[in-house]
PDB file of N, CA, C and O in Angstrom, chain B, residues numbered from 101:
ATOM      1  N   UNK B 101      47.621  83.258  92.527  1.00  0.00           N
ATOM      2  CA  UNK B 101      48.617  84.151  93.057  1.00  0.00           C
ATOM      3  C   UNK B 101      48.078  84.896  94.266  1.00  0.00           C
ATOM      4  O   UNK B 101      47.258  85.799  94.104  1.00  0.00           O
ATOM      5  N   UNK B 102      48.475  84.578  95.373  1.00  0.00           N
ATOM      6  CA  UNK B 102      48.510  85.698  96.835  1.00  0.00           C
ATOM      7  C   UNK B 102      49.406  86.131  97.048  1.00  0.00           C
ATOM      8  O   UNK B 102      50.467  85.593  97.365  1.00  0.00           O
ATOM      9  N   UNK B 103      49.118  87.342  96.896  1.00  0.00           N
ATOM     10  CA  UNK B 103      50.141  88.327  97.290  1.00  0.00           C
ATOM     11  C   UNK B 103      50.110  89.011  99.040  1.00  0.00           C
ATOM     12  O   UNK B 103      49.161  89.573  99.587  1.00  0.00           O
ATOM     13  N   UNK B 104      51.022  88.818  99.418  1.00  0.00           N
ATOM     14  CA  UNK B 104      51.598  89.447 101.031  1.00  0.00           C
ATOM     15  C   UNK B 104      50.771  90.751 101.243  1.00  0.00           C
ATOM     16  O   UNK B 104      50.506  91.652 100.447  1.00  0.00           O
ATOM     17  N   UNK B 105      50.375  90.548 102.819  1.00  0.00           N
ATOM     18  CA  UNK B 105      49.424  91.448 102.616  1.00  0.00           C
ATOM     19  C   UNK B 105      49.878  92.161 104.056  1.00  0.00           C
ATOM     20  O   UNK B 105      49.271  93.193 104.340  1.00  0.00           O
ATOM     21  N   UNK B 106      50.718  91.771 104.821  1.00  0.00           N
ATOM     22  CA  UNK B 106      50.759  92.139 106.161  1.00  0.00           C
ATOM     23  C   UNK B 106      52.172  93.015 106.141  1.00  0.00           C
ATOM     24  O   UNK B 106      52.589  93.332 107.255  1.00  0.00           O
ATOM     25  N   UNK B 107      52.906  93.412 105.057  1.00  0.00           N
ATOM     26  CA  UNK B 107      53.594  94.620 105.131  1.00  0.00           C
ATOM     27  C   UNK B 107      53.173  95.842 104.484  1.00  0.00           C
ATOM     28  O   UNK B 107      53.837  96.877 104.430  1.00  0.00           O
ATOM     29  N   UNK B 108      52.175  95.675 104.063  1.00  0.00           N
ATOM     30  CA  UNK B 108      51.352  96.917 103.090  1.00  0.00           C
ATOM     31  C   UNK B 108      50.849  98.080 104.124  1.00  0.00           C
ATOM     32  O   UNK B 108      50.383  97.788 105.226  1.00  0.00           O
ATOM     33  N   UNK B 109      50.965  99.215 103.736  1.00  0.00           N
ATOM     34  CA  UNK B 109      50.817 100.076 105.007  1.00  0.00           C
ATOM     35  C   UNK B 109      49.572 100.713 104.163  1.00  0.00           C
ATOM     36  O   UNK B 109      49.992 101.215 103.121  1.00  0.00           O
ATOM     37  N   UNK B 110      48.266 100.824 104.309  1.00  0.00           N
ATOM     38  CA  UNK B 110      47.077 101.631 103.378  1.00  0.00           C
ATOM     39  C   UNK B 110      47.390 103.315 103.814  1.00  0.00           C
ATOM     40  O   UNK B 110      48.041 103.822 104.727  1.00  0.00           O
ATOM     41  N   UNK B 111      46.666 103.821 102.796  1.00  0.00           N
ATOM     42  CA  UNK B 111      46.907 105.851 103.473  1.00  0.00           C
ATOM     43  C   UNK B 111      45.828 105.716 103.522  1.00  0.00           C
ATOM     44  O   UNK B 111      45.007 104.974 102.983  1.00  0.00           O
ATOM     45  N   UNK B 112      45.810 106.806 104.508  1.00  0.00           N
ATOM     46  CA  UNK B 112      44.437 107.364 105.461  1.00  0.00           C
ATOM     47  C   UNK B 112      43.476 107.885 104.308  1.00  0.00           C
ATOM     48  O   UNK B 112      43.885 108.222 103.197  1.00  0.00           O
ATOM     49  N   UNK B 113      41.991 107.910 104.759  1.00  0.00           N
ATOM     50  CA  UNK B 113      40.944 107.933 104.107  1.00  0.00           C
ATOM     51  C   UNK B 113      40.790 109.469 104.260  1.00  0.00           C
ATOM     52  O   UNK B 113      41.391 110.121 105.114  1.00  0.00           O
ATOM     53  N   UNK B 114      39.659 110.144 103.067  1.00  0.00           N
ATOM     54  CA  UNK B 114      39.606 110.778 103.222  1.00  0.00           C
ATOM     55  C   UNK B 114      38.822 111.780 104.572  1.00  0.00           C
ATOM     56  O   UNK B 114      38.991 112.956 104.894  1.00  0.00           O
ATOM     57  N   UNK B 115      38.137 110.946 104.999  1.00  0.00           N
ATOM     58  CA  UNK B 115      37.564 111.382 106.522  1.00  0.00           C
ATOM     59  C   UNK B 115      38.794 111.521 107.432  1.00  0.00           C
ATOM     60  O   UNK B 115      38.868 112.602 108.017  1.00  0.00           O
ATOM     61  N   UNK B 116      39.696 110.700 107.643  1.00  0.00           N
ATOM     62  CA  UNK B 116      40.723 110.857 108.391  1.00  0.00           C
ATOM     63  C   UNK B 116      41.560 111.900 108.165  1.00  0.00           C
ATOM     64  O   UNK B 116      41.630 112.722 109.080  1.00  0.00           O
ATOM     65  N   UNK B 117      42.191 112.083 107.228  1.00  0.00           N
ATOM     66  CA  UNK B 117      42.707 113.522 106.996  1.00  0.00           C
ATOM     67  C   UNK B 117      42.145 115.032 107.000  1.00  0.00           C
ATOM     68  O   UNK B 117      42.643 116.108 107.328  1.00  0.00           O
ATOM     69  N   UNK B 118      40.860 114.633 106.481  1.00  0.00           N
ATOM     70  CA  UNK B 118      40.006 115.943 107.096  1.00  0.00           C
ATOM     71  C   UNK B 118      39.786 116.026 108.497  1.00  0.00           C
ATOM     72  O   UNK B 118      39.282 117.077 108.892  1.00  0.00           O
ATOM     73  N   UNK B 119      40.108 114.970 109.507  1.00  0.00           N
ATOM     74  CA  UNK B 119      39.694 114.930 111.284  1.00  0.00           C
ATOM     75  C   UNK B 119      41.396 115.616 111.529  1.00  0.00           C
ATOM     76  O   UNK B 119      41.725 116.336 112.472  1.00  0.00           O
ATOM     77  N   UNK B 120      42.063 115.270 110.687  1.00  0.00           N
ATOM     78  CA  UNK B 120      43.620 115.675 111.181  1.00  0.00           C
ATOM     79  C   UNK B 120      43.923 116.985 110.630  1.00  0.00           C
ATOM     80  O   UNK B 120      44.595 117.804 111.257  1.00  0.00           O
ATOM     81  N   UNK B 121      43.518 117.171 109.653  1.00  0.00           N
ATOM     82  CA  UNK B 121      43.610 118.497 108.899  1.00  0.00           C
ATOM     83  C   UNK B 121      44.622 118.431 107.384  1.00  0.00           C
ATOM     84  O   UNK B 121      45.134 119.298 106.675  1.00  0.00           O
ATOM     85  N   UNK B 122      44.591 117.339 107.361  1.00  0.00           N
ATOM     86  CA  UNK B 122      45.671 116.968 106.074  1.00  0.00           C
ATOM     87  C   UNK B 122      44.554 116.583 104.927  1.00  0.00           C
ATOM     88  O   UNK B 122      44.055 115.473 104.742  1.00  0.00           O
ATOM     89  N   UNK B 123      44.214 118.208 103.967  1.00  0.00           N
ATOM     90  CA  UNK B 123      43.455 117.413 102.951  1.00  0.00           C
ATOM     91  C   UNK B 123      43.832 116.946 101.819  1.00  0.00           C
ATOM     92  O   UNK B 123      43.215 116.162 101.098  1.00  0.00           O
ATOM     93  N   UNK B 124      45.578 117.762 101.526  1.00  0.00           N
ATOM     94  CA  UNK B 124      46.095 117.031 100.435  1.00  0.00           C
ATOM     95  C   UNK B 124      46.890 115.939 100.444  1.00  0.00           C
ATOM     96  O   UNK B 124      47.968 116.131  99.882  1.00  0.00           O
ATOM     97  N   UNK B 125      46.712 114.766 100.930  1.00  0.00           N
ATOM     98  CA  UNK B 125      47.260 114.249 101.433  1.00  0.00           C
ATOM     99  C   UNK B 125      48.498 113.746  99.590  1.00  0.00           C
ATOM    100  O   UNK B 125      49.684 113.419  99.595  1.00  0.00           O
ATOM    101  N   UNK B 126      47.793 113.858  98.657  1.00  0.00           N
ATOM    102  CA  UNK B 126      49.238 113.860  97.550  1.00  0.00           C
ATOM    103  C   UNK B 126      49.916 114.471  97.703  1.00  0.00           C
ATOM    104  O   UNK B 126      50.983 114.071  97.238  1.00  0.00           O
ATOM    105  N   UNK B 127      50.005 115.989  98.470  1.00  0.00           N
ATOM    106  CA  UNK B 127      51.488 116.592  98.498  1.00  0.00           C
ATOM    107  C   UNK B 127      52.822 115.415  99.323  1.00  0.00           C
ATOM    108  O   UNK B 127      54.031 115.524  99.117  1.00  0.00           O
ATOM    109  N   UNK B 128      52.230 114.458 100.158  1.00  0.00           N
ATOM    110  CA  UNK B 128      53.072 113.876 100.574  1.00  0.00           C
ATOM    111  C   UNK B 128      53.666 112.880  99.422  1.00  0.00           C
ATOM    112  O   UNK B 128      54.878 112.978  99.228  1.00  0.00           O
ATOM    113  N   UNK B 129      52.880 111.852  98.571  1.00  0.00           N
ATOM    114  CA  UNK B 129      52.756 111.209  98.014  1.00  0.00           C
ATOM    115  C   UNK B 129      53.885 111.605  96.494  1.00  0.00           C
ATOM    116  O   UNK B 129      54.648 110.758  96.029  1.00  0.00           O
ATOM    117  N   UNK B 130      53.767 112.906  95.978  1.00  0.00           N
ATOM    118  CA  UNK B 130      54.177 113.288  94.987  1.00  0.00           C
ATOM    119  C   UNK B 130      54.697 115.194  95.174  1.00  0.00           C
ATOM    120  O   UNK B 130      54.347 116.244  94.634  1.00  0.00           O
ATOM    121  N   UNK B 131      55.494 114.874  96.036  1.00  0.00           N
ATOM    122  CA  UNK B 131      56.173 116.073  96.387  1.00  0.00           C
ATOM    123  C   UNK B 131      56.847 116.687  95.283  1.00  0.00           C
ATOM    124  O   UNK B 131      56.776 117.871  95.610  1.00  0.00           O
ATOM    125  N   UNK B 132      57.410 116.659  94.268  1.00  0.00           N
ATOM    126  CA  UNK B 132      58.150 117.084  93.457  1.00  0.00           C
ATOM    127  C   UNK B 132      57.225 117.513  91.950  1.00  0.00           C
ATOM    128  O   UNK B 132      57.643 117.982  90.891  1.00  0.00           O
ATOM    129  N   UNK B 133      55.825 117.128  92.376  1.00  0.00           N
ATOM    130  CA  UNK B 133      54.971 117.658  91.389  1.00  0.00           C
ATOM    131  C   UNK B 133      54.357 118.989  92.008  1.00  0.00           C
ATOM    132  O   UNK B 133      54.428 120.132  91.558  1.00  0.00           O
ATOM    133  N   UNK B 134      53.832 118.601  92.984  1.00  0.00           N
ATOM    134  CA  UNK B 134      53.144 119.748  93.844  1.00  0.00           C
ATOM    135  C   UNK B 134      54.266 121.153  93.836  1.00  0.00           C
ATOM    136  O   UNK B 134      53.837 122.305  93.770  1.00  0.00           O
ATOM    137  N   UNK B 135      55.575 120.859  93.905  1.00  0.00           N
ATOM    138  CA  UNK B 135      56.440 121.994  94.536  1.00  0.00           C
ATOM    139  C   UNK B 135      56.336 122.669  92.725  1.00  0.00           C
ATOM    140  O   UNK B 135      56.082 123.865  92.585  1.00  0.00           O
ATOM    141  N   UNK B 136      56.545 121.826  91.548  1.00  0.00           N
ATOM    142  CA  UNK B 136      56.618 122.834  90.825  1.00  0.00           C
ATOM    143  C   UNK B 136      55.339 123.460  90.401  1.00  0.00           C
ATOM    144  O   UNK B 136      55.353 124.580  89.892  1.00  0.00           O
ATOM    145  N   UNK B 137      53.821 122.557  90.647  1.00  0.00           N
ATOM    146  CA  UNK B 137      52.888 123.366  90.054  1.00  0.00           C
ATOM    147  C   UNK B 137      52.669 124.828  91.103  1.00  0.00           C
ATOM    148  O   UNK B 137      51.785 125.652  90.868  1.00  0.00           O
ATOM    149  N   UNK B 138      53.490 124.931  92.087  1.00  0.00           N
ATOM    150  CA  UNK B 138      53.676 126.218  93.564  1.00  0.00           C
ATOM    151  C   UNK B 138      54.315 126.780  92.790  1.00  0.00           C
ATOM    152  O   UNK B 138      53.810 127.901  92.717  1.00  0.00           O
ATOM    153  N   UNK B 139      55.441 126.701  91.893  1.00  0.00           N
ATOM    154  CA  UNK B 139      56.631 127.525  91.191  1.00  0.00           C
ATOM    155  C   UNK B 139      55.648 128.099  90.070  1.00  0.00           C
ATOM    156  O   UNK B 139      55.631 129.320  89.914  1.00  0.00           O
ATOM    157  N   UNK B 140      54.963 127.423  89.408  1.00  0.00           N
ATOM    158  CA  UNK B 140      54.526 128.108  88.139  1.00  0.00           C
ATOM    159  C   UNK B 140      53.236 128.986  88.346  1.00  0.00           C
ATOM    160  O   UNK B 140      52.657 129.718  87.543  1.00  0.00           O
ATOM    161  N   UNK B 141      52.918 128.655  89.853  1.00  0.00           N
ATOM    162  CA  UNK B 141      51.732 129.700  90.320  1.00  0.00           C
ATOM    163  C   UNK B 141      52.686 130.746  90.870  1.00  0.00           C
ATOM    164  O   UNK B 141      52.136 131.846  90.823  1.00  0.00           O
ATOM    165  N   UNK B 142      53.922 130.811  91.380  1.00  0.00           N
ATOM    166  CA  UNK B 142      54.241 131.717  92.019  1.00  0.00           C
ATOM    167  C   UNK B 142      54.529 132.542  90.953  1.00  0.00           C
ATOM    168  O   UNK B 142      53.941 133.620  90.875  1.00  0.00           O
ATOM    169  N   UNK B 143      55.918 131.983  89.515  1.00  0.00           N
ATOM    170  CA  UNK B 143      55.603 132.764  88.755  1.00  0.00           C
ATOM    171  C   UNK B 143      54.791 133.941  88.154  1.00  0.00           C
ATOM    172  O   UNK B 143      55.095 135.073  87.778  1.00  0.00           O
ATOM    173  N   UNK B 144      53.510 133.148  88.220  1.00  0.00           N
ATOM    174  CA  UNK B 144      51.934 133.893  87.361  1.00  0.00           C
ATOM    175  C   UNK B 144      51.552 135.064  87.884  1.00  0.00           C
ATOM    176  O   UNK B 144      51.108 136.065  87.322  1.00  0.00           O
ATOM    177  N   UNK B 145      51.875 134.734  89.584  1.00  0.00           N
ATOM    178  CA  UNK B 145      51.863 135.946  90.752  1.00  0.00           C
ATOM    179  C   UNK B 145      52.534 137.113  90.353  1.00  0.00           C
ATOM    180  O   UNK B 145      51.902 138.131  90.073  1.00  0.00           O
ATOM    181  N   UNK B 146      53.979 137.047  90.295  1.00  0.00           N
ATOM    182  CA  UNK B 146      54.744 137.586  90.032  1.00  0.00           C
ATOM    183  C   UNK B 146      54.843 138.416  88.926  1.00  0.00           C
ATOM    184  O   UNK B 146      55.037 139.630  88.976  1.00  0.00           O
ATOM    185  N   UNK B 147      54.704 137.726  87.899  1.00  0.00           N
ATOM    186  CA  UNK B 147      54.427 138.436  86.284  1.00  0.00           C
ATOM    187  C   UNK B 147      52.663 139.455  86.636  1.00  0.00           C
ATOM    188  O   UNK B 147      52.590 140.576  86.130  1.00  0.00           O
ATOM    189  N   UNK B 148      51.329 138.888  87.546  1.00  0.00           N
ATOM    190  CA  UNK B 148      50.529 139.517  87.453  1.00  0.00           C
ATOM    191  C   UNK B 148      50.933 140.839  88.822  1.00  0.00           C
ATOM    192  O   UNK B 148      50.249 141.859  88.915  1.00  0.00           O
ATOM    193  N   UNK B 149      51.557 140.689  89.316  1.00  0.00           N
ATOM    194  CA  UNK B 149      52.106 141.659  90.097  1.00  0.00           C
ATOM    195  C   UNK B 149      52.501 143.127  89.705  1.00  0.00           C
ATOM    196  O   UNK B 149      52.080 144.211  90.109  1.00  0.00           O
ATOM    197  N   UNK B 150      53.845 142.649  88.402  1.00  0.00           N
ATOM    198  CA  UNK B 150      54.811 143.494  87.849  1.00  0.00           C
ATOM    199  C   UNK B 150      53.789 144.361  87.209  1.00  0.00           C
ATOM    200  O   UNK B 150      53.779 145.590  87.271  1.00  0.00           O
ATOM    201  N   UNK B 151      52.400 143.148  86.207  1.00  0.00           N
ATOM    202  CA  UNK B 151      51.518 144.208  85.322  1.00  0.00           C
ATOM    203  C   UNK B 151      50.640 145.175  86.386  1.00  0.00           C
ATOM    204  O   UNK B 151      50.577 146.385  86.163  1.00  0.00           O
ATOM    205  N   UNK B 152      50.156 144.749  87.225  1.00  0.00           N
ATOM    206  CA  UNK B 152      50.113 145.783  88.131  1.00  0.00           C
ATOM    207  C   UNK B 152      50.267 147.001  88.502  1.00  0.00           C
ATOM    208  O   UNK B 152      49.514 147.975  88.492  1.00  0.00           O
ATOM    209  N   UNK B 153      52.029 146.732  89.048  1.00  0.00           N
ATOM    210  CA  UNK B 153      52.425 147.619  89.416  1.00  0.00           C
ATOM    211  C   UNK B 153      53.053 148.560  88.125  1.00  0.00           C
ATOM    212  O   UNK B 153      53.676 149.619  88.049  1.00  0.00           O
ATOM    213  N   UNK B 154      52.599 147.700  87.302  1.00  0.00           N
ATOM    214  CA  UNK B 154      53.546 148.836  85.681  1.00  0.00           C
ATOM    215  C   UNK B 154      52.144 149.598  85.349  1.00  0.00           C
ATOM    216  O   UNK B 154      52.131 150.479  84.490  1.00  0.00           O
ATOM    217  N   UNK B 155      51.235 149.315  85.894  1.00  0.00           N
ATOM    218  CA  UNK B 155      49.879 150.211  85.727  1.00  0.00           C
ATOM    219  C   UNK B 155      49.353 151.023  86.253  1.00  0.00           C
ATOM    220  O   UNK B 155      48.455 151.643  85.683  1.00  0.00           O
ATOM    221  N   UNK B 156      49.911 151.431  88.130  1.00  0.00           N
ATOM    222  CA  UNK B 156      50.237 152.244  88.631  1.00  0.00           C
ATOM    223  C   UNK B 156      49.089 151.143  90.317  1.00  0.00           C
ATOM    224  O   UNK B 156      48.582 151.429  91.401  1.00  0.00           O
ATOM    225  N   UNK B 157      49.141 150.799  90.069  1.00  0.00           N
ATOM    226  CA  UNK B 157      48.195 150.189  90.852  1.00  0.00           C
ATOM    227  C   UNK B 157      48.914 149.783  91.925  1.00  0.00           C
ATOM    228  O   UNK B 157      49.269 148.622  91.720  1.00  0.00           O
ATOM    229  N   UNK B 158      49.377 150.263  93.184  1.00  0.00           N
ATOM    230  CA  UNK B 158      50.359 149.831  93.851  1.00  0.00           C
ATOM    231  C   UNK B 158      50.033 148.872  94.901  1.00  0.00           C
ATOM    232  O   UNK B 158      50.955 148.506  95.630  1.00  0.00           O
ATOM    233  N   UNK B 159      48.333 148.203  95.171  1.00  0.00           N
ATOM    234  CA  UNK B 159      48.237 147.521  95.862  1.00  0.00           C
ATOM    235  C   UNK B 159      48.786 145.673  94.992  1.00  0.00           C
ATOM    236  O   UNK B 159      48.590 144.561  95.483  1.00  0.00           O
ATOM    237  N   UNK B 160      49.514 146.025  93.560  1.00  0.00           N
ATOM    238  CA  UNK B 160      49.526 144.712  93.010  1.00  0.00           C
ATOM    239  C   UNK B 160      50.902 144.215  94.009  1.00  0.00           C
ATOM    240  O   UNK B 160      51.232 143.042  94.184  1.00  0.00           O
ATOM    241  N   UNK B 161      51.610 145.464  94.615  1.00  0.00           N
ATOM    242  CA  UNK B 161      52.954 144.947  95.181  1.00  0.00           C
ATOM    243  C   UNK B 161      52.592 143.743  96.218  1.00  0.00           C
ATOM    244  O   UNK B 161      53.362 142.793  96.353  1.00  0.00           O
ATOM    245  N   UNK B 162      51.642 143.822  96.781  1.00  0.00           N
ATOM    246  CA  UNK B 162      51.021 142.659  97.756  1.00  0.00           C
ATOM    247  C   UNK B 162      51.302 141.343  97.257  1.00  0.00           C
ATOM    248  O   UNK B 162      51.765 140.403  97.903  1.00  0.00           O
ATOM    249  N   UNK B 163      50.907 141.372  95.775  1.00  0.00           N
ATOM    250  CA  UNK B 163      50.654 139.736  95.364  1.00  0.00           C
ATOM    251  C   UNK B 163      52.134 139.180  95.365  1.00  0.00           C
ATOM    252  O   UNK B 163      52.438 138.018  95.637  1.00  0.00           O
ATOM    253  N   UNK B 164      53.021 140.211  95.013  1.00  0.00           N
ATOM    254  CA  UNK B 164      54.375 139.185  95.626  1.00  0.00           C
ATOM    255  C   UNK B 164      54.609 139.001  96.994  1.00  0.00           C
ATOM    256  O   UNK B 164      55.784 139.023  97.361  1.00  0.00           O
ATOM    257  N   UNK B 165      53.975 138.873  97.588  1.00  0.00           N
ATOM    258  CA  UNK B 165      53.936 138.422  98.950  1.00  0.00           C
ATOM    259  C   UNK B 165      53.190 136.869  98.984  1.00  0.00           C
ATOM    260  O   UNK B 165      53.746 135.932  99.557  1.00  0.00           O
ATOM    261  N   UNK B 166      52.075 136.743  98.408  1.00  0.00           N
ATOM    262  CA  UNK B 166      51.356 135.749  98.334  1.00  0.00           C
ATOM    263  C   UNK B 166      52.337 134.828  97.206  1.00  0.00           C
ATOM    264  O   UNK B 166      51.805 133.728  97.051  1.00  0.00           O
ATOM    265  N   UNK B 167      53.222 134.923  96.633  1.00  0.00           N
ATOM    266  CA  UNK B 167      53.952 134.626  95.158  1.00  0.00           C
ATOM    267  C   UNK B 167      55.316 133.831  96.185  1.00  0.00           C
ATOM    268  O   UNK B 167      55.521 132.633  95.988  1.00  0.00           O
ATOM    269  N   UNK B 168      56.108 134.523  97.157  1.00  0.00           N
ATOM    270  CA  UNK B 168      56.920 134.035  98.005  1.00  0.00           C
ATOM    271  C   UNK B 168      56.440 132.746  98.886  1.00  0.00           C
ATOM    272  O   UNK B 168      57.017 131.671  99.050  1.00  0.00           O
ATOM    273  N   UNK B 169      54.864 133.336  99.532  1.00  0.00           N
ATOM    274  CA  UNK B 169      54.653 131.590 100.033  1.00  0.00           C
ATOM    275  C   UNK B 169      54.732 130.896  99.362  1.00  0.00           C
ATOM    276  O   UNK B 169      55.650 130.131  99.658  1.00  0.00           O
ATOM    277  N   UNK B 170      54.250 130.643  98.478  1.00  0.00           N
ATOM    278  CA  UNK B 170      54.426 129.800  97.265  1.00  0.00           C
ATOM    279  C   UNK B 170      55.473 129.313  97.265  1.00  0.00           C
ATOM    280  O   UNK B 170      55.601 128.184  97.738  1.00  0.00           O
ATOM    281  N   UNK B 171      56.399 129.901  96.816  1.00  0.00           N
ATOM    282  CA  UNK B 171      57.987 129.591  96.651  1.00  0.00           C
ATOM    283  C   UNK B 171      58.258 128.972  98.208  1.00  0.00           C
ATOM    284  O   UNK B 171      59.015 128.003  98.279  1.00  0.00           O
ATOM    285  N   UNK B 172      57.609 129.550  99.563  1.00  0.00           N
ATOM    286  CA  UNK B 172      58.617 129.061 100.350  1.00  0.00           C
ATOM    287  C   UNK B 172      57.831 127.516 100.432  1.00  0.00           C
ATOM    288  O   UNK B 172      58.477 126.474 100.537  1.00  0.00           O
ATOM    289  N   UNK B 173      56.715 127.550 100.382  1.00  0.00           N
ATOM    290  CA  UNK B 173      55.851 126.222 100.326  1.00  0.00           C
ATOM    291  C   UNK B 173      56.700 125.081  99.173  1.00  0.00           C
ATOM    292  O   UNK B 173      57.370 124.105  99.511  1.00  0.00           O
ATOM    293  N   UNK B 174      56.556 125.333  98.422  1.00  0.00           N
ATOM    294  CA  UNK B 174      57.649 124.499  97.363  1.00  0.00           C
ATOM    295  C   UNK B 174      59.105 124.252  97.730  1.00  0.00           C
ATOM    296  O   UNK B 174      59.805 123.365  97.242  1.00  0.00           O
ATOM    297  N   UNK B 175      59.399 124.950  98.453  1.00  0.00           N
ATOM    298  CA  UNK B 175      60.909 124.753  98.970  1.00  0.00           C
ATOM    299  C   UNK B 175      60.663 123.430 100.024  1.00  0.00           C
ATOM    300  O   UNK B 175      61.239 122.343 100.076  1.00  0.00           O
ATOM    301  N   UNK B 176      59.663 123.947 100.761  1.00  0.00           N
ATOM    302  CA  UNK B 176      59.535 122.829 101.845  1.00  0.00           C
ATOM    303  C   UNK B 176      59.065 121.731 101.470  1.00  0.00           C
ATOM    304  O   UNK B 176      59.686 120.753 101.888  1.00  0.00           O
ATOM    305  N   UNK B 177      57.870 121.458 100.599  1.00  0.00           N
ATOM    306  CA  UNK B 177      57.918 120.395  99.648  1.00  0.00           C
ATOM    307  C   UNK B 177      58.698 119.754  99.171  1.00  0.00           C
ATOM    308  O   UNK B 177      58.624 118.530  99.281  1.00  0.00           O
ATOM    309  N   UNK B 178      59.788 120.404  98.425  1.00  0.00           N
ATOM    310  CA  UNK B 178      60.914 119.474  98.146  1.00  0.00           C
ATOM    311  C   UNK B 178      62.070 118.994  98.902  1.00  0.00           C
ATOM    312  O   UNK B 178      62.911 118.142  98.617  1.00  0.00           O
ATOM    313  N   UNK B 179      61.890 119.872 100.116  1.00  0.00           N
ATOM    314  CA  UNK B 179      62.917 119.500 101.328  1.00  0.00           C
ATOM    315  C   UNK B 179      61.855 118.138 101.962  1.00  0.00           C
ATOM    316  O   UNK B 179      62.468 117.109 102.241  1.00  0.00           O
ATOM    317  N   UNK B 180      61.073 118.134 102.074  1.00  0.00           N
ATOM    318  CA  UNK B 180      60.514 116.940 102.660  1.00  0.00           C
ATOM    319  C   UNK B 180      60.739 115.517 101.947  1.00  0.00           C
ATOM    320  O   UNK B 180      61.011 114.390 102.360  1.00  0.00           O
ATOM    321  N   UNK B 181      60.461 116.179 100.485  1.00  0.00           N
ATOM    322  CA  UNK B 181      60.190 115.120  99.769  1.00  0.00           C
ATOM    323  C   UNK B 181      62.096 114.124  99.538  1.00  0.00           C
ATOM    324  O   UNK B 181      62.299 112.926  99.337  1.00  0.00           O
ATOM    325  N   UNK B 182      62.994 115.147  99.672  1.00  0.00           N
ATOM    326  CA  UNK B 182      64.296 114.230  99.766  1.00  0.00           C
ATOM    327  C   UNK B 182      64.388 113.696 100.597  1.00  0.00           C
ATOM    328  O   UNK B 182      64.654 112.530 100.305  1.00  0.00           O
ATOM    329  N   UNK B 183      64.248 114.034 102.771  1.00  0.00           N
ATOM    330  CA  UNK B 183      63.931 113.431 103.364  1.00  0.00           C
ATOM    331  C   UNK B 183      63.128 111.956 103.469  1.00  0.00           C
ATOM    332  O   UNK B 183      63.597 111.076 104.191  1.00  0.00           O
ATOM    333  N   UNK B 184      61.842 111.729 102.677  1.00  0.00           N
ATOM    334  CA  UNK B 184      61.410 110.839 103.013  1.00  0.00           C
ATOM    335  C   UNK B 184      61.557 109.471 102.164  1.00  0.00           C
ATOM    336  O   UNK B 184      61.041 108.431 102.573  1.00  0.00           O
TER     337      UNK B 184
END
C-alpha cells in the first residue's frame, strides 16, 4: 500500500514556530479545546478574584482583568476556529 504523498501539507516544526513566534501551534489545530480550557481558567480568576475582594484585599479586583483576556482570547479562538 502507497499512500499519496504530494497533497499532504506537514506543520511547521518546532524551530519554525519559535523563529515566527507561534509556540502553540495546537491552538490552531484544536481550537475548541484551547478556548474552553481559557473559560475554565478565566472562571478560577474570577471566583479567586471575588475571594479576594470578599477579604478586603482590593488589589484582587485586578485579576478580573487578567480573567477577561482570557475570555476575550477564547472568543477569538473559537471565532477562528469556525472560520477555518
Amino acid at each position: 500500500m502507497n499512500a499519496q504523498t504530494r497533497n499532504i501539507t506537514q506543520s511547521p516544526s518546532f524551530s519554525q514556530n519559535l523563529q515566527n513566534g507561534r509556540l502553540w501551534t495546537s491552538q490552531g489545530r484544536h481550537p475548541v479545546a484551547f478556548a474552553v480550557v481559557r473559560l475554565v481558567v478565566a472562571a478560577w480568576l474570577v471566583a479567586l478574584g471575588s475571594i479576594l475582594c470578599a477579604h478586603g484585599y482590593r488589589w484582587g479586583a485586578l485579576i478580573f482583568s487578567a480573567a477577561l483576556v482570557h475570555v476575550v482570547l477564547a472568543a477569538r479562538l473559537l471565532k477562528s476556529g469556525r472560520a477555518a
